[in-house]
N, C-alpha and C positions, 0 to 999 in steps of 0.2 A: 793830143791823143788821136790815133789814126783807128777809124773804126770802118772796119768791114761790109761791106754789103750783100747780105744772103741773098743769095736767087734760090729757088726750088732745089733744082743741081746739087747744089751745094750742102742740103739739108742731111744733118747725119740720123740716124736710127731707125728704124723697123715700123713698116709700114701697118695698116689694119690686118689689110690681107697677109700678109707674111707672117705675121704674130699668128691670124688665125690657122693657114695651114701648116702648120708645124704644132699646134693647139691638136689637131684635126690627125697630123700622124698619128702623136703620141695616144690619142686615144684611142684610134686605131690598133696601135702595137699594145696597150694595155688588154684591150678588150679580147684578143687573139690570143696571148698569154693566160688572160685568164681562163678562157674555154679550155685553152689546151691544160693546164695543170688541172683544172676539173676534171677531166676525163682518165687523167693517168693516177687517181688516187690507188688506194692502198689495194682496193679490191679488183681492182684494172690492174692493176699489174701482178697480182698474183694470177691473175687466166691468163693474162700474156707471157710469163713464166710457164706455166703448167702446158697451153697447147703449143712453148715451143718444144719442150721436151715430147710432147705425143710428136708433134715431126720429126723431131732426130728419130727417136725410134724410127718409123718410117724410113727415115735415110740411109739409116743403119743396116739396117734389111737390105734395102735395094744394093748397097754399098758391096755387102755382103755378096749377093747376089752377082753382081757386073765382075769385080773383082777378078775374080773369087778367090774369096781370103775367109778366114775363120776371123768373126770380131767377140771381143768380150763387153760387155759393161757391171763397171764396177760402182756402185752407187753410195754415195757415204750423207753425211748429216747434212754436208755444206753445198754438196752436188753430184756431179757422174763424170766417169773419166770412162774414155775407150780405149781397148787396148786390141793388140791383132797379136795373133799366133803365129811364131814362125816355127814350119817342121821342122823335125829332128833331120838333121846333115850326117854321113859318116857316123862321126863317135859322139855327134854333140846332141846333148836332149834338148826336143823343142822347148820353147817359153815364151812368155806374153812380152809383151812390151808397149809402153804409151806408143798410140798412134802420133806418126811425124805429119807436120805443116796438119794439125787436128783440126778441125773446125766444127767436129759434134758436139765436143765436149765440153762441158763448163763444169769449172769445178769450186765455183761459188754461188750457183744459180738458187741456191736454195738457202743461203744464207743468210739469216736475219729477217727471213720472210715467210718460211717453213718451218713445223716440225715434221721431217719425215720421218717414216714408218714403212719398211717394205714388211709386208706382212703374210705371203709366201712367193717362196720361188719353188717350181713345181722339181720334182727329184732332188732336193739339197735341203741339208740338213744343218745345223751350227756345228754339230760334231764334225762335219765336213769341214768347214771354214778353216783355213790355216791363214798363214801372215806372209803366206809366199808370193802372193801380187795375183794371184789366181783371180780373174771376174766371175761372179757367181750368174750372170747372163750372159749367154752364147746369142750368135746370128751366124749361122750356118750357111752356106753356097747354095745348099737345098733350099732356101728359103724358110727355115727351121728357125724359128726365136723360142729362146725359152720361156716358157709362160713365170709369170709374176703378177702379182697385186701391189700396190704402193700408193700408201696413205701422205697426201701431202696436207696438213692442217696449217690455214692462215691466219689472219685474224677476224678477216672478212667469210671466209667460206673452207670448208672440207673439198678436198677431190681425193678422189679412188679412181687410180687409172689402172686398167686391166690388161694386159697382156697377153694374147693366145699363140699357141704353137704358130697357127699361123704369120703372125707379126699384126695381126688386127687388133688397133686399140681402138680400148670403151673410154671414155671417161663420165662419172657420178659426182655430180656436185652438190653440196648441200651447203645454203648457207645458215650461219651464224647468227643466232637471235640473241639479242643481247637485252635481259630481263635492265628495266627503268624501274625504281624505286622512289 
């Protein structure tokens, strides 16, 4: 039998130190993980939902404004789509249509996270409302928004965010007590 002589060199597997820092990432990258999904719970991410929509509003405006183009927004259960107005040409009547390359718009933002509730839009009525793609909020060249109130309930918190002719939003937050028995 021909037997081998190990020197050091030679030796296979993983030393103290190698075991410990790779011991030492890992709980590194655990503890990083953990912070961060703490922070983005259910009630974090319904404000982070809510003040981005108070910005588009704001962008909307300005958008409006730079343009200048007529915007609509149209707001439904699951979220908001924008749409812009092209004038009437010759013999042809204007009409709305999705904004192209859009990046205001989300039209699941509020899905599964909300119940919304717009709760008025100022001059509009439901008798108004038809099924013709119409948005029942304007953002005007003049810097003209249509005022609205809009109840987003979570499960964490209520917000009421406010809309003035201006384009200046409020938002009212109320959280959610949840009675223990």
């Amino acid at each position: 039998m021909h037997q081998k002589n190990l020197n050091k060199n030679d030796a296979r597997g993983f030393t103290l130190l190698e075991v410990l820092v790779v011991l030492i990432i890992i709980a590194i990258i655990t503890a990083v993980s953990i912070l961060a999904f703490g922070q983005f719970g259910r009630g974090r991410r319904e404000k982070i939902i809510v003040q981005q929509f108070m910005r588009t509003i704001d962008v909307a405006q300005q958008q409006a404004i730079l343009m200048p183009s007529v915007l609509g927004l149209g707001i439904s259960p699951a979220g908001y789509q924008f749409y812009q107005y092209e004038l009437p040409q010759a013999q042809k009547p204007g009409h709305w249509y999705a904004l192209r390359d859009d990046v205001l718009s989300n039209t699941r933002a509020f899905k599964s996270v909300f119940h919304t509730t717009v709760k008025s839009i100022a001059t509009y009525s439901n008798a108004q409302k038809s099924h013709d793609m119409k948005p029942e909020i304007l953002f005007l060249p003049s810097g003209y928004v249509t005022p609205f109130v809009m109840e987003l309930s979570g499960v964490s918190h209520n917000y009421r965010v406010t809309v003035t002719n201006n384009g200046s939003v409020t938002l009212k937050t109320e959280e959610i007590v949840k009675n223990k028995k």
